[in-house]
C-alpha positions as CSV (number, residue, x, y, z in Angstrom):
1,X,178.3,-37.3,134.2
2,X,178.4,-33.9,136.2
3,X,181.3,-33.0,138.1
4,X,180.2,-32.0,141.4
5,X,182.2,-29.5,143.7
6,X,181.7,-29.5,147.6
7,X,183.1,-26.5,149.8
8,X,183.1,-26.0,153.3
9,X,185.3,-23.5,154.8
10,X,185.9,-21.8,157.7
11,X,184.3,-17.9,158.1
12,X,187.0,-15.4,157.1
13,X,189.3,-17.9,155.1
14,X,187.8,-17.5,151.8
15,X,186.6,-20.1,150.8
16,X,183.4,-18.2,149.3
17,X,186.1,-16.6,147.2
18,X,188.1,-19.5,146.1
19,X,184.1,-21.1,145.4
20,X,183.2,-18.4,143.2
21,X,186.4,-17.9,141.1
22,X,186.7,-21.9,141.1
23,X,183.4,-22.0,139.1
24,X,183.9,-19.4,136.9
25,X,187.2,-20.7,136.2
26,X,186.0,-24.3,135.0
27,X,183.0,-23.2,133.3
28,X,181.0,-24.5,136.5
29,X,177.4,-23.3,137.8
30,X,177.9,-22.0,141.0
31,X,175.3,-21.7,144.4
32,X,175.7,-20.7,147.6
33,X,173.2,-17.6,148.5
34,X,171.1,-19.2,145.5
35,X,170.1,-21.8,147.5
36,X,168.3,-19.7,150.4
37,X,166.0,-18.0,147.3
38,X,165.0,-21.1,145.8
39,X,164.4,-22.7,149.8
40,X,162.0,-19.8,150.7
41,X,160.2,-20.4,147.2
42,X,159.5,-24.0,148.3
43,X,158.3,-23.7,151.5
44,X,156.6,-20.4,151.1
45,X,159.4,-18.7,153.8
46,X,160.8,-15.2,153.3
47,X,164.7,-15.5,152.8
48,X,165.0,-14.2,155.7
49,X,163.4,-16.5,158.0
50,X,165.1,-19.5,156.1
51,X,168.7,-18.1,156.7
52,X,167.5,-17.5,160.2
53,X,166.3,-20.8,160.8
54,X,169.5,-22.4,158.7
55,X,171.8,-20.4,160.9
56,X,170.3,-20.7,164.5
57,X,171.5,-23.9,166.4
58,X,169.7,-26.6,166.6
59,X,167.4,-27.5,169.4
60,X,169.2,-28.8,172.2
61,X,167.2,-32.0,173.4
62,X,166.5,-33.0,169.5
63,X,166.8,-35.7,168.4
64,X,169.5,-36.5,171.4
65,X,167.4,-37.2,174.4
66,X,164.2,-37.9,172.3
67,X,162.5,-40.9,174.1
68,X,164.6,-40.0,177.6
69,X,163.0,-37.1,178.6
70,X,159.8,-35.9,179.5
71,X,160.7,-32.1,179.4
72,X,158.8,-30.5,177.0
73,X,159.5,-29.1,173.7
74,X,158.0,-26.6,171.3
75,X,157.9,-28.5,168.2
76,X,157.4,-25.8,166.3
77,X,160.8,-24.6,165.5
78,X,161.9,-28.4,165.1
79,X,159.4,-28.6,162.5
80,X,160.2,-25.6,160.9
81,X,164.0,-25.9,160.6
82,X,163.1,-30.1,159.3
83,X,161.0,-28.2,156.7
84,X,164.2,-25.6,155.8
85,X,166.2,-28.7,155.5
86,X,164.0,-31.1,153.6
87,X,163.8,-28.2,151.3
88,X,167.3,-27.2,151.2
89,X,168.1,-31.0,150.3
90,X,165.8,-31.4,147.3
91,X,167.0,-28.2,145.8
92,X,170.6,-29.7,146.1
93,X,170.2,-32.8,144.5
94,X,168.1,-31.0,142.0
95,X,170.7,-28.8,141.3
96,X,173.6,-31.6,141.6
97,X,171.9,-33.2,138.8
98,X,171.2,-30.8,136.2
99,X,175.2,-29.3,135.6
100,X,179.0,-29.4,136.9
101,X,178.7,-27.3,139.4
102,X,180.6,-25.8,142.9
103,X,178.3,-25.7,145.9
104,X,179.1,-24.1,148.9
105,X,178.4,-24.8,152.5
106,X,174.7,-26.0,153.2
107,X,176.0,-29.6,154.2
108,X,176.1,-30.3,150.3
109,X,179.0,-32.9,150.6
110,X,176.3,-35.0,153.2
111,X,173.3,-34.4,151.5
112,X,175.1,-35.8,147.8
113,X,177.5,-38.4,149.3
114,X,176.0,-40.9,147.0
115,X,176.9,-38.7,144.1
116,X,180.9,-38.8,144.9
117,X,181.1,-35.1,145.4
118,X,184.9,-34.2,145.2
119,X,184.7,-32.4,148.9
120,X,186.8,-29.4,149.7
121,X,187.9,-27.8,153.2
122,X,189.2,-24.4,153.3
123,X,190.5,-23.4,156.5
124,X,193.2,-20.8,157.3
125,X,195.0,-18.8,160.5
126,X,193.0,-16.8,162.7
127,X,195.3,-13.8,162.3
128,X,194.7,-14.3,158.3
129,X,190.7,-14.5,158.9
130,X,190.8,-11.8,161.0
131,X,192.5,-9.6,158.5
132,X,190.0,-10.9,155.5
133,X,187.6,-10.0,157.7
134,X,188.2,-6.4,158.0
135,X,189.3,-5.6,154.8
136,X,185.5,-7.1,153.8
137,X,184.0,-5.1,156.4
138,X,181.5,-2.3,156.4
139,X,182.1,1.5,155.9
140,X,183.0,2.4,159.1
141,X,182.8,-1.0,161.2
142,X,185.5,-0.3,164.1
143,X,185.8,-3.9,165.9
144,X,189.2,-5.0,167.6
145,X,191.0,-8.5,166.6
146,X,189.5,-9.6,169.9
147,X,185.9,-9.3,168.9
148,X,187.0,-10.4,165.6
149,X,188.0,-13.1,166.9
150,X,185.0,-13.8,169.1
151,X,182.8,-13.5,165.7
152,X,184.6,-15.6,163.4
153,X,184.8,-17.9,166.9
154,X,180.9,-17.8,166.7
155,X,180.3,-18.0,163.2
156,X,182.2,-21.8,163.0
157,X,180.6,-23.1,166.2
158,X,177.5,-22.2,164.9
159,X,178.1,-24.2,161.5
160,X,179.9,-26.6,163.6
161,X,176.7,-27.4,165.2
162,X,174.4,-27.5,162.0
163,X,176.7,-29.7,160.4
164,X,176.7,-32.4,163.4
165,X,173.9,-32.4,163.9
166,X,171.8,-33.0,160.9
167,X,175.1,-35.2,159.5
168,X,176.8,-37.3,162.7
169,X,180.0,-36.1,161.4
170,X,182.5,-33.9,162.8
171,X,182.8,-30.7,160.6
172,X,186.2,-29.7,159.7
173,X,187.1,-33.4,160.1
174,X,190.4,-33.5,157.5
175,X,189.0,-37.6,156.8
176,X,185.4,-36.2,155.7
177,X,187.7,-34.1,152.6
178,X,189.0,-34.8,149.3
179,X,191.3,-32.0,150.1
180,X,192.1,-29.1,152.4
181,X,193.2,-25.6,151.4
182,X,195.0,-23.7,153.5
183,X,194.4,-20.0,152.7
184,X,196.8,-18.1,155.1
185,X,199.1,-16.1,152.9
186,X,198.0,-17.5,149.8
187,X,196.7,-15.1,146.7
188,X,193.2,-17.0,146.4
189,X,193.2,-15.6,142.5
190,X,196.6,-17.2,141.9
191,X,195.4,-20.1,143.5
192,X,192.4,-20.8,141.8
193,X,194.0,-21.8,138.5
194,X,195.5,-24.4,139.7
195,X,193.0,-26.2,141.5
196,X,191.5,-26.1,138.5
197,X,193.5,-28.2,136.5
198,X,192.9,-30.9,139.2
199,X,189.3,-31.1,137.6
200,X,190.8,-30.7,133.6
């Protein structure tokens, strides 16, 4: 039976990081970007589109006030970003089932909660985030830690969003994990090796 590998994680804590060296440590397939490739194969989207569509909020009177209001809405996007996920859910379980494997963000530990996914939350201090976050940052990028802040602020509300509303669950939620990583001053390649053994 394949092991499967959840991670959520807050932006700037590394939890891409500890994803990546997690399933190269245990011999694991690993997808995260992966994903958005095989999603815009499906449904005939550029990857562009798709991680537009997978990263803009949902709409705001869906499916909350359907039936209570006679506003209307462009069903459009709705349709679109129900195709995205649809998509992004079949490639999940289709990738759950062929290998082990780590899978990061993407509501995974939702999408396979019949599978028993062990689920992972990797959070860490803002002051921590905010200092991964620079030292990733691009040639020349000269933000302060206050509009570091704001994006990394921006960044989790916006996956905050996704997650509730296609799951009804709070994201971040410590009763929704099999475990949660704090990252703040923590070497994530010293780390790794030990996590590991919780899956040996």
């Amino acid at each position: 039976m394949n092991t499967i590998i959840t991670v959520s994680r807050e932006f700037g804590s590394g939890g891409r990081e500890l994803s990546r060296r997690l399933a190269r440590e245990l011999g694991y397939d690993y997808y995260d970007k992966e994903i958005l490739t095989e999603i815009a194969k499906k449904t005939s989207l550029s990857e562009d589109y798709v991680r537009q569509v997978l990263e803009d909020k949902p709409h705001g009177l869906y499916p909350i006030t359907t039936g209570r209001s006679f506003m209307y809405v462009d069903t459009q996007p709705l349709q679109q970003a129900s195709a995205v996920f649809n998509a992004q859910q079949e490639i999940i379980r289709d990738l759950a089932g062929k290998s082990s494997c780590v899978i990061v963000g993407r509501c995974a530990d939702y999408i396979l909660r019949d599978e028993n996914p062990f689920r992972i939350f990797v959070y860490a201090s803002m002051e921590s985030r905010i200092a991964r976050t620079r030292s990733r940052a691009a040639e020349g990028e000269t933000l302060t830690d206050k509009e570091y802040q704001r994006q990394i602020q921006n960044i989790d509300k916006a996956r905050a969003k996704y997650y509730s509303f296609y799951t009804d669950m709070k994201w971040g939620d410590k009763y929704h994990y099999d475990l949660c990583i704090n990252t703040t001053n923590q070497d994530i390649p010293k780390l790794v090796p030990y996590l590991a053994k919780m899956f040996t």
